[in-house]
C-alpha positions as CSV (number, residue, x, y, z in Angstrom):
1,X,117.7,99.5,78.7
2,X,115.6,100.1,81.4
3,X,114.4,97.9,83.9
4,X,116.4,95.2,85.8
5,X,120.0,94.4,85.4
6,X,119.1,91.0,84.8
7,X,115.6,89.0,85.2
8,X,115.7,84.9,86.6
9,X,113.1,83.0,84.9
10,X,112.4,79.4,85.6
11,X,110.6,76.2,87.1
12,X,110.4,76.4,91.1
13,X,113.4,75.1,92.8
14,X,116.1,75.7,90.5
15,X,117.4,77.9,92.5
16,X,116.2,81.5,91.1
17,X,116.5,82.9,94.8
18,X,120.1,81.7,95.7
19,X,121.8,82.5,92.1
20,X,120.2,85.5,92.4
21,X,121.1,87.1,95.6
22,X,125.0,85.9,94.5
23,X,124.7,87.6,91.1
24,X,123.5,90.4,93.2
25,X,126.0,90.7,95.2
26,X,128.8,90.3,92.6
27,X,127.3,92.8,90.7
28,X,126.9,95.3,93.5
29,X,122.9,95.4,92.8
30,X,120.2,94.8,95.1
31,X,118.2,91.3,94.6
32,X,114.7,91.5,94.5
33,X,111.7,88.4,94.2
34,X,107.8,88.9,92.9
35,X,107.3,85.9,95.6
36,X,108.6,87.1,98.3
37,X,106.8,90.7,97.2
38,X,103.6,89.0,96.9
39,X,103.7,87.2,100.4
40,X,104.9,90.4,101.8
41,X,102.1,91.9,100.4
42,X,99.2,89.4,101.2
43,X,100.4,88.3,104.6
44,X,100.8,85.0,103.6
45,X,102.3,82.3,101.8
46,X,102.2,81.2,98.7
47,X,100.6,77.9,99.1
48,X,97.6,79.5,101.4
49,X,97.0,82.0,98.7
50,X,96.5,78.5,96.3
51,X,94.3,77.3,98.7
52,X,92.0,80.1,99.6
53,X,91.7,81.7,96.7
54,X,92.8,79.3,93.8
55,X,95.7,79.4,91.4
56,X,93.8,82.4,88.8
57,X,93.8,84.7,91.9
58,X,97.5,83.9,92.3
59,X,98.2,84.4,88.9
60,X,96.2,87.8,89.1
61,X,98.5,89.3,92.0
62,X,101.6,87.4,90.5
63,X,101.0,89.8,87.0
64,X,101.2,93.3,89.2
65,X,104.1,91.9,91.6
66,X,105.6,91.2,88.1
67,X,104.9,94.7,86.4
68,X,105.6,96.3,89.7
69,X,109.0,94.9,89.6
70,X,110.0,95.6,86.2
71,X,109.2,99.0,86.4
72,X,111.0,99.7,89.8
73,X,113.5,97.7,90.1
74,X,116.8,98.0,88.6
75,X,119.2,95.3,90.1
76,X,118.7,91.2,89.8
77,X,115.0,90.4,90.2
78,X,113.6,87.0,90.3
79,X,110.4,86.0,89.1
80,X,108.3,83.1,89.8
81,X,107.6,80.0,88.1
82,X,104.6,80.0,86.3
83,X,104.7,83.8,85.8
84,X,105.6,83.3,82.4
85,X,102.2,81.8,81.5
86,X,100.7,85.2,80.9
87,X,101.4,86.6,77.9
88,X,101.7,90.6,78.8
89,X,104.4,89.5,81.2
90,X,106.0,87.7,78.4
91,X,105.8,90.8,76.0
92,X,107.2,93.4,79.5
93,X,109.8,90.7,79.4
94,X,110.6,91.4,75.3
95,X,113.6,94.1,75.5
96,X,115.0,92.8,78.7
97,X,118.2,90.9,80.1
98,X,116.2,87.3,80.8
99,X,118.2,84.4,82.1
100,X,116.1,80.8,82.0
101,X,117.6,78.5,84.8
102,X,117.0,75.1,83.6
103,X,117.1,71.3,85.3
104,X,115.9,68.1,84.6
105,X,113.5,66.1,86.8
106,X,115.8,64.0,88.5
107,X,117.8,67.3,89.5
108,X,114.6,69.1,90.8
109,X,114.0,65.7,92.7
110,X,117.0,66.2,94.6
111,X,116.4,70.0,95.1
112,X,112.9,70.0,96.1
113,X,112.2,66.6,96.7
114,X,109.2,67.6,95.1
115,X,107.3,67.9,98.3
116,X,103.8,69.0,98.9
117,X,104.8,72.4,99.8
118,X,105.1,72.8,96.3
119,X,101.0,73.7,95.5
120,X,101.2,72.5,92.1
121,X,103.1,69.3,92.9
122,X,100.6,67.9,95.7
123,X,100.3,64.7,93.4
124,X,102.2,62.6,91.6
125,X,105.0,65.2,92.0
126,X,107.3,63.8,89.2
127,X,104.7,63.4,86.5
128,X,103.2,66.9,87.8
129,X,106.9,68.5,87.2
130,X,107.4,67.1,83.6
131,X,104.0,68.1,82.5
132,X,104.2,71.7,83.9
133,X,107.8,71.8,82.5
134,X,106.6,70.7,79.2
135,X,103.6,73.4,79.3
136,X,106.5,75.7,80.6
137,X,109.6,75.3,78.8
138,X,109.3,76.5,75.4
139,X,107.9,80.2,77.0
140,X,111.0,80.2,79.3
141,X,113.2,79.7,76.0
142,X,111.2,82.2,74.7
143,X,111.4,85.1,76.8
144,X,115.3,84.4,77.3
145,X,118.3,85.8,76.3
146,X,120.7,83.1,77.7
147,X,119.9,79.2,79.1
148,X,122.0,77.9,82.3
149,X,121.6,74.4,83.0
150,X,121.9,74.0,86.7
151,X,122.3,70.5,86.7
152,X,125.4,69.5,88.7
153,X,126.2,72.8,89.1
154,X,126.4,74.8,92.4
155,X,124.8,78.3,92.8
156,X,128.3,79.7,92.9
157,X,128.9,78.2,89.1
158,X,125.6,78.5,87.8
159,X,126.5,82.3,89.2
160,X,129.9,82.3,87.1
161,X,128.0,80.8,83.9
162,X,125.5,82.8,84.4
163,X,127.7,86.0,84.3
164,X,129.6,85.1,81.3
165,X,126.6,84.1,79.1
166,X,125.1,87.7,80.1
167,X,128.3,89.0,80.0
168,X,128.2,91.2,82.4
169,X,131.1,91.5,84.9
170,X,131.6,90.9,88.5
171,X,131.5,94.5,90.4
């Protein structure tokens, strides 16, 4: 299999970037995030790329970081949250070690406080979360290979889960 070790999928906040560096490390593979690659790459964040230039110009430069990625990187790379609404990243995803990190609302309440940092969450953030994860959910099952609920869970255990469901072993 080429490509990643393993691939994060799910909603913002779940905590993609911290499992992922730790499975990194245990697994003695770098850690690598199509966010942070796409911030690096535009100069700015996330949010001010929303704002200037609207969420299909986002979604535009969140495809290549994606591509980009899977074609370069070997070790644990993250992707983010809505970049499994385009359907050639679902079909680079076929083939490939996917985890889906799942919560519920009132867990992504206590994570993000669903704050207006959060572009797609700037109103009515609870409603806003359950209708994205509805939208969302069934193409996260469906590009996965194994589920982790987080929920309750530190990164360290969702980490440990996460290993065994993959099963792949600590380096």
């Amino acid at each position: 299999m080429s490509g990643p070790l393993v691939v994060l999928v799910g909603p913002m906040g779940v905590g993609k970037s911290t499992v992922g560096q730790l499975l990194a490390e245990r697994l003695g593979v770098g850690y690598r995030d199509t966010d942070e690659d796409i911030v690096a790459e535009q100069g700015r964040s996330i949010a001010e790329i929303f704002v200037d230039e609207g969420e299909e110009a986002f979604r535009a430069m969140e495809k290549q970081a994606v591509r980009r990625a899977l074609g370069a990187h070997p070790g644990v790379l993250a992707l983010g949250g809505g970049s499994v609404l385009d359907a050639d990243t679902r079909a680079l995803l076929a083939g490939q070690r996917v985890l889906y990190l799942s919560m519920d609302v009132e867990e992504a309440v206590k994570r993000t406080g669903l704050n207006a940092a959060r572009p797609l969450l700037a109103v009515n953030p609870r409603k806003q979360w359950r209708e994205l994860m509805e939208a969302r959910r069934h193409l996260y099952e469906g590009v996965a290979t194994a589920v982790v609920a987080t929920d309750g869970r530190t990164a360290e255990e969702v980490a440990q889960v996460a290993l065994d469901a993959l099963e792949l072993k600590d380096a």
